[in-house]
C-alpha positions as CSV (number, residue, x, y, z in Angstrom):
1,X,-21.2,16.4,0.9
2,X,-18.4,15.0,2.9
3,X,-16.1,12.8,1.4
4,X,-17.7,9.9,3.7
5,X,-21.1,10.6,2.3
6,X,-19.8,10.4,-1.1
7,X,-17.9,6.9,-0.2
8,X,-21.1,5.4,0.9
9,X,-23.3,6.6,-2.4
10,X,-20.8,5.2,-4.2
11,X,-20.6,1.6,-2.9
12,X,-24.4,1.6,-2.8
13,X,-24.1,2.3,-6.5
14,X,-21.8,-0.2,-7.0
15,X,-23.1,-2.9,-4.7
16,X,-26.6,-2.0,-6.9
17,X,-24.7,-3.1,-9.8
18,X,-22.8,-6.3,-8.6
19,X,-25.7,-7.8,-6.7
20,X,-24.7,-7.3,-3.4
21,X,-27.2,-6.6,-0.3
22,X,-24.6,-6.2,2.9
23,X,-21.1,-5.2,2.6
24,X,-19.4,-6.1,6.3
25,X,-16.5,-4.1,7.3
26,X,-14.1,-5.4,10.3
27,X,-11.6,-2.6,11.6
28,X,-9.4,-2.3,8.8
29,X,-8.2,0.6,6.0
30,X,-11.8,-0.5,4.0
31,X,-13.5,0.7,7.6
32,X,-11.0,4.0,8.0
33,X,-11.8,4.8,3.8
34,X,-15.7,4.3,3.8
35,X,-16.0,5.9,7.7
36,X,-13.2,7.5,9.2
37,X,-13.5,5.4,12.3
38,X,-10.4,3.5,13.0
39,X,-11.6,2.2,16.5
40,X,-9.8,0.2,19.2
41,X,-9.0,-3.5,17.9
42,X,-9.3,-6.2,20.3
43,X,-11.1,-9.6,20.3
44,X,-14.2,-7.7,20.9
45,X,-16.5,-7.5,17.5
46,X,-17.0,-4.2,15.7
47,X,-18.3,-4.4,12.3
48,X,-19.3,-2.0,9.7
49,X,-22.3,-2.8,7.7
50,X,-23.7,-1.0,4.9
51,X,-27.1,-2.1,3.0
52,X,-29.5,-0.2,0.6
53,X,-31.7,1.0,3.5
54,X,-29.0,1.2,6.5
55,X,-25.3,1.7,7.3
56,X,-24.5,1.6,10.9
57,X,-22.0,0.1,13.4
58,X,-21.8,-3.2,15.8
59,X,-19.6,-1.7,18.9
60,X,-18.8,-2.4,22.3
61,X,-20.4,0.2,24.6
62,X,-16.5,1.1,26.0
63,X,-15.7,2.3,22.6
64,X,-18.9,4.0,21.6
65,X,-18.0,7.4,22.7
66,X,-14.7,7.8,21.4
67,X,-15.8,5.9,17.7
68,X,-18.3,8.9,18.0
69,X,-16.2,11.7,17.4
70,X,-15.6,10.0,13.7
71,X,-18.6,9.6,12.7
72,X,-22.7,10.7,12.4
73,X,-23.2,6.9,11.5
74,X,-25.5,5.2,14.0
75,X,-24.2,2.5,16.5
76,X,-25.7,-1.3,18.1
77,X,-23.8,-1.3,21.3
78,X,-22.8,-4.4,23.3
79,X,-21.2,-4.5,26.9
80,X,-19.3,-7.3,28.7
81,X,-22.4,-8.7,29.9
82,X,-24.8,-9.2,27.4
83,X,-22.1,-9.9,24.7
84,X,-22.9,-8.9,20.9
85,X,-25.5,-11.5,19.4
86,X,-28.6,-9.5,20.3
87,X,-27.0,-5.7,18.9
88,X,-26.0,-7.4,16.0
89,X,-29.3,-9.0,15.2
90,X,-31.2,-5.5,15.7
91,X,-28.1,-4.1,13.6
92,X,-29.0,-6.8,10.7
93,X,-33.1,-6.2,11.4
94,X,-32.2,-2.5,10.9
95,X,-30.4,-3.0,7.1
96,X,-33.5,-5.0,6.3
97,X,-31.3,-7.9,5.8
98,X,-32.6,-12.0,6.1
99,X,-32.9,-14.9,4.4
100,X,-30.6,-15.4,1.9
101,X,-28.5,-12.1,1.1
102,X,-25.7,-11.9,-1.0
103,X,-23.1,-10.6,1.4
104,X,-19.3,-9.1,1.1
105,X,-16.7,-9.7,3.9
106,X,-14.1,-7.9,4.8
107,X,-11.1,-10.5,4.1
108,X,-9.0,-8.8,6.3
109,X,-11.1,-8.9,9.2
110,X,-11.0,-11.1,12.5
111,X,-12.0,-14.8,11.4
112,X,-14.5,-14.6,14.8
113,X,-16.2,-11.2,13.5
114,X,-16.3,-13.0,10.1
115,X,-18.0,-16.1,11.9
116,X,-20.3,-14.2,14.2
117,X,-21.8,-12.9,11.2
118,X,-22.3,-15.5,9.2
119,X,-23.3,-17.6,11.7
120,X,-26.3,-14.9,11.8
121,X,-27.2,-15.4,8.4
122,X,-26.8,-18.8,7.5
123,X,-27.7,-18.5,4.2
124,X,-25.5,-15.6,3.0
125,X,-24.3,-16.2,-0.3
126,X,-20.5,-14.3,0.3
127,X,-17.4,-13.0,-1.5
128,X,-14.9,-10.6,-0.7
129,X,-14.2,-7.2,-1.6
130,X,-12.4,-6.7,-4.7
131,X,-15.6,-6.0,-6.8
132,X,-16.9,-3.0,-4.3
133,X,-15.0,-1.2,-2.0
134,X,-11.8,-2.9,-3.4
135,X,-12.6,-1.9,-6.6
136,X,-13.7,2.0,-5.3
137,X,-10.2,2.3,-3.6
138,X,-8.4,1.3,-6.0
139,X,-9.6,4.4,-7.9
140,X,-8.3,7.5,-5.8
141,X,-9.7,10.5,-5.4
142,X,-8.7,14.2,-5.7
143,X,-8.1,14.2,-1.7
144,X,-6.2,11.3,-2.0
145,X,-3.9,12.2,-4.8
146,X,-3.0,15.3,-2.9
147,X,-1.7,13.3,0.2
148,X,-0.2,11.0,-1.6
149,X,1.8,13.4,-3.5
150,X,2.4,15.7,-0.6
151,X,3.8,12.1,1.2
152,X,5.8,11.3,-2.3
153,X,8.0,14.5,-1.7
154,X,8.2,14.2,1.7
155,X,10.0,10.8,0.8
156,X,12.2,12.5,-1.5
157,X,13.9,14.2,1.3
158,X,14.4,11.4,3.2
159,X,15.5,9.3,1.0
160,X,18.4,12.2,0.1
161,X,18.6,13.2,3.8
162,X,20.0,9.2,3.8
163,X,22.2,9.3,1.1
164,X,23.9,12.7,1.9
165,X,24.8,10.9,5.5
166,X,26.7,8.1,3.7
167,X,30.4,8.0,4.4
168,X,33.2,5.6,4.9
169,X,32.6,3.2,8.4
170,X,28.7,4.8,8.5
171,X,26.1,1.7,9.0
172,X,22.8,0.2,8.0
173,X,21.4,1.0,11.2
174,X,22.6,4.6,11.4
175,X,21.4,5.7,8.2
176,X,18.1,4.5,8.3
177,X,17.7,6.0,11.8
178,X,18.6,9.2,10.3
179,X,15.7,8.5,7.6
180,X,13.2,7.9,10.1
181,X,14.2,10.9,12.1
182,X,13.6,13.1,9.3
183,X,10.2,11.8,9.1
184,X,9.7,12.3,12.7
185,X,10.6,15.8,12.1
186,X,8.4,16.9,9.9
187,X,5.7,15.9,11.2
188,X,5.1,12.2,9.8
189,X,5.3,8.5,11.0
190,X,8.2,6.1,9.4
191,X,6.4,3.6,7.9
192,X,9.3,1.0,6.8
193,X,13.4,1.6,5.9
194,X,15.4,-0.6,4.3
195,X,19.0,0.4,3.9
196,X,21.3,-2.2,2.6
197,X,25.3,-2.0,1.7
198,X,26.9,-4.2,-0.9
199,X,26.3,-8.0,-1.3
200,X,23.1,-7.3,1.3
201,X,21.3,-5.6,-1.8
202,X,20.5,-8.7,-3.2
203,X,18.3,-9.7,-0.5
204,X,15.2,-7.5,-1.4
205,X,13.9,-7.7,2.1
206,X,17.3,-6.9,4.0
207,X,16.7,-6.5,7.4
208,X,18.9,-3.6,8.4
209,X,22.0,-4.3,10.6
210,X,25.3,-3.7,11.5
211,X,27.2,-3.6,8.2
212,X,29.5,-0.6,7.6
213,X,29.7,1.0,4.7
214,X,33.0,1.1,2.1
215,X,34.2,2.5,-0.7
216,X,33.2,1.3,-4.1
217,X,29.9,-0.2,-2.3
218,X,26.3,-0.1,-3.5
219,X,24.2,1.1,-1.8
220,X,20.2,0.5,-1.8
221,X,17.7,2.6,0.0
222,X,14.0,1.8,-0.1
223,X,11.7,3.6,2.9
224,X,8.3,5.1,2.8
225,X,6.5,7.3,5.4
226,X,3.1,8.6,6.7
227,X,1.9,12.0,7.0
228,X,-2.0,12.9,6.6
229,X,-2.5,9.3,6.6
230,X,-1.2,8.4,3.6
231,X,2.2,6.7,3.4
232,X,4.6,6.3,0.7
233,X,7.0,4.5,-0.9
234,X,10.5,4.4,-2.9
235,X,13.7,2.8,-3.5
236,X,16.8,4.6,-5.3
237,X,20.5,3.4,-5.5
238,X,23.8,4.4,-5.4
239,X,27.4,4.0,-4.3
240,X,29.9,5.4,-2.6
241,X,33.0,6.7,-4.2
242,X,32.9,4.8,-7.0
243,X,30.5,2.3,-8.9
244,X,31.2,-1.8,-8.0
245,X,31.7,-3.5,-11.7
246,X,28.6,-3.9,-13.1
247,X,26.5,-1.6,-11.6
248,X,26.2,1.0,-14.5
249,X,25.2,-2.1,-17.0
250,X,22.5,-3.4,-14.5
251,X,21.7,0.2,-13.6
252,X,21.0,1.2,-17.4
253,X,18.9,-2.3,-18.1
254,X,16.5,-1.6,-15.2
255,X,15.9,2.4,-16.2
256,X,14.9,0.4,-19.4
257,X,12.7,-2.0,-17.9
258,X,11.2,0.9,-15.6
259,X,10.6,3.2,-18.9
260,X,9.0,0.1,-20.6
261,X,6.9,-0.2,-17.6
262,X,5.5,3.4,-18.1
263,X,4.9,3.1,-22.0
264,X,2.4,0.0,-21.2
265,X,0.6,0.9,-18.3
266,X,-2.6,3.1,-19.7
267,X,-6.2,2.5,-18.8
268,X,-7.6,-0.6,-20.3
269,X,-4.2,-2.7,-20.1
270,X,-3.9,-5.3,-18.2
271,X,-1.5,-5.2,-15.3
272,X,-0.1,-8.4,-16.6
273,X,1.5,-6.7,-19.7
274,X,2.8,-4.1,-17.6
275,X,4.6,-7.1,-15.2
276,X,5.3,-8.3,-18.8
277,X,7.0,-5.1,-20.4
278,X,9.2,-4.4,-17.7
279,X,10.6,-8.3,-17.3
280,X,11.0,-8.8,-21.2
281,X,13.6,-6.2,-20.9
282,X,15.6,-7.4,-18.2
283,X,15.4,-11.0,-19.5
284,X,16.5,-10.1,-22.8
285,X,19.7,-7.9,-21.2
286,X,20.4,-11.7,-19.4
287,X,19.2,-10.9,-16.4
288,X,15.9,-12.8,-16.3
289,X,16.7,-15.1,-13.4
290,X,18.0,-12.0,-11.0
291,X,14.4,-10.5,-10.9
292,X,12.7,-12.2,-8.2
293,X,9.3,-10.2,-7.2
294,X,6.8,-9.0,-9.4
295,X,6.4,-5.5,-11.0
296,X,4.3,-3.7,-8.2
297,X,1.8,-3.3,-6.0
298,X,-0.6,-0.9,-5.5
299,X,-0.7,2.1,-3.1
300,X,-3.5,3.6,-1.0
301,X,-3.8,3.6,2.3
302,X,-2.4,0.5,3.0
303,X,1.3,0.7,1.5
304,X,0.6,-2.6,-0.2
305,X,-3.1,-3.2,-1.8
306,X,-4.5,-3.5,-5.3
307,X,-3.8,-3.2,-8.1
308,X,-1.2,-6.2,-8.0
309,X,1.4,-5.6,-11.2
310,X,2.1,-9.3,-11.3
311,X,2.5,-12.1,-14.2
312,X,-0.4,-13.3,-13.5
313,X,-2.9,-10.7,-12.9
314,X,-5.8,-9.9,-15.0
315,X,-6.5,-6.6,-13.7
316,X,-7.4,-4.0,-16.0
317,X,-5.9,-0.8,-14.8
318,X,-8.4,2.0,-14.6
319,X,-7.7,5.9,-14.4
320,X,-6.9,6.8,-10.8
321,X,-5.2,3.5,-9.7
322,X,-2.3,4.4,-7.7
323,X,0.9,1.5,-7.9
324,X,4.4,1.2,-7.7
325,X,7.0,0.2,-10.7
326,X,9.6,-1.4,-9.3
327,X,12.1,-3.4,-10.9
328,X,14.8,-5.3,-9.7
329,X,17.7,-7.0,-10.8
330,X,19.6,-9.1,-7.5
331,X,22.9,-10.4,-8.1
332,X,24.3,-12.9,-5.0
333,X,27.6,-11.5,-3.0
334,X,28.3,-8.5,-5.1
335,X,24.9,-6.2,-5.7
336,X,21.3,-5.4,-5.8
337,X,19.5,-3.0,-7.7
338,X,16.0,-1.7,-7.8
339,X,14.3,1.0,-9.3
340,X,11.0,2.4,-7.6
341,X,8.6,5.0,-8.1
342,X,4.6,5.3,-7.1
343,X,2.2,6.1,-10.2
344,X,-1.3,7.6,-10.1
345,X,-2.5,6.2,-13.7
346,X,-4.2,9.0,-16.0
347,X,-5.9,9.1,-18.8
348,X,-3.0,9.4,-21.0
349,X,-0.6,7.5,-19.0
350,X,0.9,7.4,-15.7
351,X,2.2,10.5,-13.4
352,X,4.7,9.5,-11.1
353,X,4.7,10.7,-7.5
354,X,8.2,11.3,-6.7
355,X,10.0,14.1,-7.8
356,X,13.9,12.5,-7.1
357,X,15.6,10.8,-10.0
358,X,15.9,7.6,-10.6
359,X,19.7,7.8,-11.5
360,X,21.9,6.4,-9.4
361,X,23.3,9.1,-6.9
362,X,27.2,9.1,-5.9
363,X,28.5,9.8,-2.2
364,X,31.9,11.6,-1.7
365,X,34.5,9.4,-0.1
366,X,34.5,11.4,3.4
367,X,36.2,10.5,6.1
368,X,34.5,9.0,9.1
C-alpha cells in the first residue's frame, strides 16, 4: 500500500469517527500530503474531494495530464468553455453527496473554490480541518521523520557554513547568501534566512541588509531549507570575538527555558504548559517582557502548521507531532537571542532534529 492509499484509509477512518461526509481539498500542503498532486494554481477551481464512497479530483482539462502523472485518483474535467459547475456536480453525484452533508473545507483554499462549492450544497453543515487531516498531519509518519531529519542536518551545515564565514566588515546580506548557497549545493531549496548583527537581533523578524559585522557583536542566525520536500528550521547564536555584556546571562536563562520546554512536553500535555514552562523561566530570570512570540509552531510540510506552542492553546500533544522550541529573549539597541530546535514528540519525550549545539558559537577576529 502506497503511502497515499494509506492517507486516504486513514482520513476515512477518522472522518467515520468525527461525522464528516466530504472533506474538500483546495491546492494546498493538505492536497500534496493526502495525494501527491501539487497542480498548477490559478483562479481556475481544482478541488480534492474525498467521501466514504469516492475520492476524486475537479480539474481544468489543461492540467489534467500533467496532475496525472501524480496520481491513479480519478478526475471531473472542465475547459474554458463550459466552465466548472457541471464537472463538479457529477464530481459531488459521484461521492454520493446531497442534501445536507457535514462538509470540511480546506481553510487555506481560494475563497471562490470555497464558494463554488458551497454554493453547490447549500445546506452543508462545514468546519475546517483541524479534526481530520489537520489532526492526521500533525502526527508524522516514519517517511516523514526520515526527511525531516535528513533536512535537520542538512541545516546544521548551513547554519555552521554561515558562522565559519563571519569576520570583521562581512554583512547580513553576504552571509546569508552564503547559507542559501550551500543549500543550493546540495541539492535543496532555501526556504527562509535570517541573519541579523547586534542591536538588529532584537527584531525577531529582521529583514536582512546591509549591516557589517564588528567585533564584540552578536550575532543571530535563523534559516531553514528544503530537500525531499520537507523543510526545516533553526536558529543558533553567537558573537564575534568576544561576547557583548550580557549575552552569557541571557544566553544561560534561555538554555533554561529551552531545557524546561523539553521536560514538559510528553504526550498528553497540553501545549499550553509547554508555552508555560519555558516563559516561567525567563520571567522569573527578569526577562519576562523581552519574550515577545510564543514557544513554537509546528513543522510538517508547511514550515509553520500545527501544533501551535502558544499561551493559549489547548492542544494536547500526541506522539509524532513534530514542533519547534524556540525561546527568545529581545533586548532593544544592544541584543537578541533565541534558541531553536525542531522536535518529533515520542513516547517518552521529545527527540530533537538537529544535531548542532545550542551553545553559543564564537568567530575568530579575522581580518577582512
Amino acid at each position: 500500500m502506497s503511502a497515499y492509499s494509506d492517507r486516504l484509509d486513514r482520513l476515512r477512518a477518522t472522518m467515520k469517527a468525527t461525522g464528516t461526509d466530504l472533506v474538500a481539498l483546495g491546492p494546498s500542503s493538505h492536497m500534496i500530503w493526502l495525494s501527491g498532486v501539487s497542480p498548477h494554481g490559478d483562479e481556475r477551481p481544482v478541488l480534492l474531494l474525498v467521501s466514504q464512497d469516492h475520492a476524486g479530483f475537479l480539474m481544468p482539462a489543461l492540467n489534467a495530464d500533467a496532475a496525472r502523472t501524480a496520481t491513479d485518483l480519478p478526475f471531473e474535467t472542465w475547459d474554458d468553455a463550459e466552465g466548472p459547475d457541471a464537472a463538479l456536480a457529477r464530481l459531488l453525484q459521484a461521492a454520493n453527496i446531497d442534501g445536507s452533508p457535514s462538509v470540511v473545507i480546506d481553510e487555506t483554499m481560494r475563497a471562490d473554490f470555497a464558494l463554488l462549492l458551497l454554493d453547490a450544497l447549500p445546506g452543508a453543515r462545514r468546519r475546517f480541518t483541524v479534526d481530520t487531516v489537520g489532526a492526521l498531519r500533525a502526527r508524522k509518519d516514519t517517511s516523514e521523520y526520515d526527511a525531516l531529519k535528513k533536512s535537520a542536518l542538512l541545516n546544521d551545515a548551513a547554519m555552521r557554513a554561515g558562522f565559519e564565514a563571519l569576520r570583521p566588515g562581512v554583512t547580513e546580506r553576504e552571509i546569508a547568501t552564503i547559507v542559501r548557497d550551500y543549500y543550493k549545493a546540495q541539492g535543496a531549496a532555501p526556504e527562509f534566512t535570517s541573519v541579523c548583527f547586534g542591536a538588529n537581533g532584537a527584531f525577531p523578524h529582521h529583514a536582512v541588509g546591509d549591516t557589517k559585522l564588528a567585533p564584540g557583536d552578536a550575532v543571530l542566525i535563523d534559516t531553514g531549507g528544503r530537500i525531499d520536500g520537507y523543510p526545516s528550521d533553526m536558529t543558533r547564536v553567537g558573537y564575534l570575538g568576544s561576547a557583548p555584556e550580557g549575552f552569557a546571562d541571557v544566553h544561560t536563562v534561555l538554555e533554561s527555558a529551552v531545557q524546561a520546554a523539553l521536560a514538559a512536553a510528553r504526550p498528553g500535555v497540553r501545549a499550553s504548559d509547554v508555552d508555560r514552562a519555558a516563559r516561567d523561566v525567563i520571567a522569573k530570570a527578569g526577562y519576562g517582557a523581552y519574550f515577545l512570540h510564543r514557544t513554537g509552531h509546528g513543522l510538517g510540510l508547511d514550515v509553520h502548521e500545527p501544533p501551535y506552542i502558544t499561551g493559549t492553546s489547548e492542544t494536547v500533544l500526541e506522539e509524532g507531532m513534530v514542533f519547534s522550541i524556540e525561546p527568545g529573549i529581545y533586548l532593544p539597541g544592544k541584543f537578541g537571542i533565541r534558541l531553536e530546535d525542531i522536535v518529533i514528540l515520542r513516547a517518552d519525550g521529545p527527540e530533537i532534529l538537529s544535531g548542532m549545539p545550542r551553545a553559543a558559537v564564537v568567530a575568530g577576529n579575522r581580518d577582512a
